[in-house]
TORFI-633168 format. One record per residue: y, x, z of N, C-alpha, C in turn; residue in three letters; residue number from 1. Coordinates in nm, 3 decimals. Layout:
BEGIN
     n_y     n_x     n_z    ca_y    ca_x    ca_z     c_y     c_x     c_z   r   k
       Y       X       Z       Y       X       Z       Y       X       Z ALA NUM
...
END
This chain:
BEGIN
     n_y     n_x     n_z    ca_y    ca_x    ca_z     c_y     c_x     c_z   r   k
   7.040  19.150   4.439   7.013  19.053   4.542   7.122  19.061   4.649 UNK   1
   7.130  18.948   4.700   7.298  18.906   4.769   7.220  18.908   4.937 UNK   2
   7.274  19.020   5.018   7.201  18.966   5.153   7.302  18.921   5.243 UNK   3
   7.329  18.851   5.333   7.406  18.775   5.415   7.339  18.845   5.519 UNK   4
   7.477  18.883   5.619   7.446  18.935   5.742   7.370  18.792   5.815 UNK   5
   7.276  18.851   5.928   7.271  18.762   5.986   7.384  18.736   6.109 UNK   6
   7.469  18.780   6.167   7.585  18.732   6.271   7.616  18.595   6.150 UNK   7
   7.667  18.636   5.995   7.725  18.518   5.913   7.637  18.400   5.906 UNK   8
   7.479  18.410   5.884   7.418  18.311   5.852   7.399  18.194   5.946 UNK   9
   7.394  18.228   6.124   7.462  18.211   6.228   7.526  18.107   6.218 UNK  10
   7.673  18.151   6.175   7.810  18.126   6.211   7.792  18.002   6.121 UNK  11
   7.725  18.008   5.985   7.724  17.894   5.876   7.644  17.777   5.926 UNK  12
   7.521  17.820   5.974   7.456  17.744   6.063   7.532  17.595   6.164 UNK  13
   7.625  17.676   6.264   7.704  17.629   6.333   7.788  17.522   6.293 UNK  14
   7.850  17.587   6.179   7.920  17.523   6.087   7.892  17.381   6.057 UNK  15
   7.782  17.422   5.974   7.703  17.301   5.928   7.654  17.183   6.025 UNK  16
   7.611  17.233   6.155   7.556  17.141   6.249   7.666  17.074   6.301 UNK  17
   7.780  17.116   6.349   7.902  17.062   6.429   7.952  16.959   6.259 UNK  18
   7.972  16.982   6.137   8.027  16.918   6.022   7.934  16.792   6.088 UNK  19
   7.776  16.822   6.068   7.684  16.720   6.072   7.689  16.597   6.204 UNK  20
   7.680  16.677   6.312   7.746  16.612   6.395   7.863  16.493   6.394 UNK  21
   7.974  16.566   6.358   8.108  16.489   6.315   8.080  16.382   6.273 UNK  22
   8.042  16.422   6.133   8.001  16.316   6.068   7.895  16.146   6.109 UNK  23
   7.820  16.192   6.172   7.749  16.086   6.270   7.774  16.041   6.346 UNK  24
   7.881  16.098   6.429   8.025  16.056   6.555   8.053  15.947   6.415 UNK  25
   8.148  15.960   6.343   8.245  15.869   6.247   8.141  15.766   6.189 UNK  26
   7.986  15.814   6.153   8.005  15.679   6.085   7.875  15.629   6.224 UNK  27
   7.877  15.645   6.322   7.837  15.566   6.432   7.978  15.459   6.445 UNK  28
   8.051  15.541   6.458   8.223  15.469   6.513   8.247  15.351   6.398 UNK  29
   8.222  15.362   6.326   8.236  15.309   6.179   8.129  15.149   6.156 UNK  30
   8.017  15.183   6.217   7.931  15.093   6.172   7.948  14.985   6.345 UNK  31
   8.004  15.059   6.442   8.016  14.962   6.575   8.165  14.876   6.537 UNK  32
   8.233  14.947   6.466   8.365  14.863   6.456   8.354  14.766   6.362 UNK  33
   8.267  14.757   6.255   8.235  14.700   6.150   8.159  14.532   6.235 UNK  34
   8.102  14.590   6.352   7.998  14.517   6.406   8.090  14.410   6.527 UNK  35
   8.209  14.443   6.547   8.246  14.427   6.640   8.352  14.296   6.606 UNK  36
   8.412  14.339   6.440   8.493  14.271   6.393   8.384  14.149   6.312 UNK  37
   8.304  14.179   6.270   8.214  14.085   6.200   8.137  13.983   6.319 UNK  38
   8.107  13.977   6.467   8.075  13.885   6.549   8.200  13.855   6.597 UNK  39
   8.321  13.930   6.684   8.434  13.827   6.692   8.492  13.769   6.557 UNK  40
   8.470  13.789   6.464   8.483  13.601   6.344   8.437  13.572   6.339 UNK  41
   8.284  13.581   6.359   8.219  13.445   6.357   8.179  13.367   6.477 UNK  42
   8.233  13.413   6.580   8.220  13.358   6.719   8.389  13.301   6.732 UNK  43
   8.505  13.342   6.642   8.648  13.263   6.656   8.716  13.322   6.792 UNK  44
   8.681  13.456   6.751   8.766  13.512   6.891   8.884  13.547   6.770 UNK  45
   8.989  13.543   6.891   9.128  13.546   6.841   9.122  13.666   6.713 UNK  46
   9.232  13.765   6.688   9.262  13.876   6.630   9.348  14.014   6.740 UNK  47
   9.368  13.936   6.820   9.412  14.024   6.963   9.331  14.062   7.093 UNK  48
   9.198  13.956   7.079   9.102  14.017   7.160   9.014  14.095   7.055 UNK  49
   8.964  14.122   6.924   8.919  14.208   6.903   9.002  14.296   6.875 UNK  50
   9.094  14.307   6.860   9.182  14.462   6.857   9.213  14.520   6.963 UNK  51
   9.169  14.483   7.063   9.179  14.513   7.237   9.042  14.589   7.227 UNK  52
   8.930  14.536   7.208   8.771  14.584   7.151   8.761  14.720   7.065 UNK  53
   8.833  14.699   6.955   8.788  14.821   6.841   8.938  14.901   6.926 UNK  54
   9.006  14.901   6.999   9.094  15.025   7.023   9.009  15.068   7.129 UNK  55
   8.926  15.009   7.260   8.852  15.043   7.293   8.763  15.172   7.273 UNK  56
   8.669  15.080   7.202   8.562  15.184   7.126   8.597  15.308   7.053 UNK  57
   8.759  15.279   6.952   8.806  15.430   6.896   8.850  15.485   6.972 UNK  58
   8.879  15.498   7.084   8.934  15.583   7.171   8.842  15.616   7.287 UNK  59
   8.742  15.541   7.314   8.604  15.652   7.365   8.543  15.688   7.253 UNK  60
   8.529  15.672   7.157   8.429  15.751   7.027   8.506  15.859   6.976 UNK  61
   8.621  15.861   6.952   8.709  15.953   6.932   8.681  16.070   6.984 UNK  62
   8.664  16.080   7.101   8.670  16.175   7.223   8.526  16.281   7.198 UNK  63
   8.437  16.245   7.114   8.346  16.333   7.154   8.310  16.404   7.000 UNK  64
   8.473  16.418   6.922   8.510  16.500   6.804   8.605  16.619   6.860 UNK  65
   8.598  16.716   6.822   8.672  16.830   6.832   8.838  16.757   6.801 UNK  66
   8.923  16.830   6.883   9.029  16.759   6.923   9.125  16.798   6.851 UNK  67
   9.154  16.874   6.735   9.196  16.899   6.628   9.154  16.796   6.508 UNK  68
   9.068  16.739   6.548   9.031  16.569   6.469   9.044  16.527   6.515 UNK  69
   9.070  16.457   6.653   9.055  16.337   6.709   9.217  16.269   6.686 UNK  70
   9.331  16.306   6.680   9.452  16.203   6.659   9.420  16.138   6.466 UNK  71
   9.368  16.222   6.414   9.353  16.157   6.249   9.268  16.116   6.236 UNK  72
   9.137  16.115   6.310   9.008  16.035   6.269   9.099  15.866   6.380 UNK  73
   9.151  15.913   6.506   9.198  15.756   6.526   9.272  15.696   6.474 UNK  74
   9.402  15.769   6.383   9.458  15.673   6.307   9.337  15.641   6.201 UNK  75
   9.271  15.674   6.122   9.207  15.678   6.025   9.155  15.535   6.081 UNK  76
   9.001  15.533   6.141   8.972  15.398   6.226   9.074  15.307   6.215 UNK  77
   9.159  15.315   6.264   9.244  15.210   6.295   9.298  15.137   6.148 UNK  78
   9.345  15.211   6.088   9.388  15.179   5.931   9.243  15.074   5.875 UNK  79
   9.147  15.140   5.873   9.026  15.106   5.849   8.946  14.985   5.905 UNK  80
   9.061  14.978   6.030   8.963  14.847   6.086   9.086  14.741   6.047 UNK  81
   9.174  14.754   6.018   9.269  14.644   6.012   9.236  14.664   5.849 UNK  82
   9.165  14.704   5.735   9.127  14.656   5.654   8.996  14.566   5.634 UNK  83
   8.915  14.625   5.689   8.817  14.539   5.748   8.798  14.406   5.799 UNK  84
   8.885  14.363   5.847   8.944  14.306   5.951   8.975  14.189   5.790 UNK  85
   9.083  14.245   5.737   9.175  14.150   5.654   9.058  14.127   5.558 UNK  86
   8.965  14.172   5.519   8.822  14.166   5.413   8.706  14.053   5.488 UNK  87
   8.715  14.082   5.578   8.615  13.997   5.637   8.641  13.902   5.677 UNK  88
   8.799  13.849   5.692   8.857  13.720   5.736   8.849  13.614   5.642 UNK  89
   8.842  13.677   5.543   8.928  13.597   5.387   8.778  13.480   5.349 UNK  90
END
């Protein structure tokens, strides 16, 4: 039988909650940008006022990821919304 200190089981704990976390940061960020680009087209707002909008939002949502993620989860978004973007126009 395999026993795991408890200081480790802890630490995995942590682990797991901050991953979990993350993860609900991104796809919160994910499902507002989705939301943001899908009513400015169908309301005929330009393509420069919602990209004024979703840089917005990724760059306060960004912020409340550990900052060793936060420059690649914003490019990431960004890539992601200008696909979005070109999917939902068409």
């Amino acid at each position: 039988m395999i026993v795991i200190p408890k200081n480790q089981l802890n630490q995995t704990n942590k682990k797991e909650n901050l991953a979990e976390e993350e993860l609900l940061a991104i796809s919160q960020m994910t499902t507002l940008c989705k939301e943001i680009i899908t009513e400015g087209l169908t309301s005929g707002q330009s393509q420069e006022i919602i990209t004024k909008q979703l840089n917005k939002v990724i760059a306060e949502n960004v912020k409340s990821l550990p900052i060793d993620l936060q420059e690649e989860a914003r490019k990431t978004m960004v890539r992601s919304c200008r696909k979005w973007y070109f999917e939902l126009s068409q």
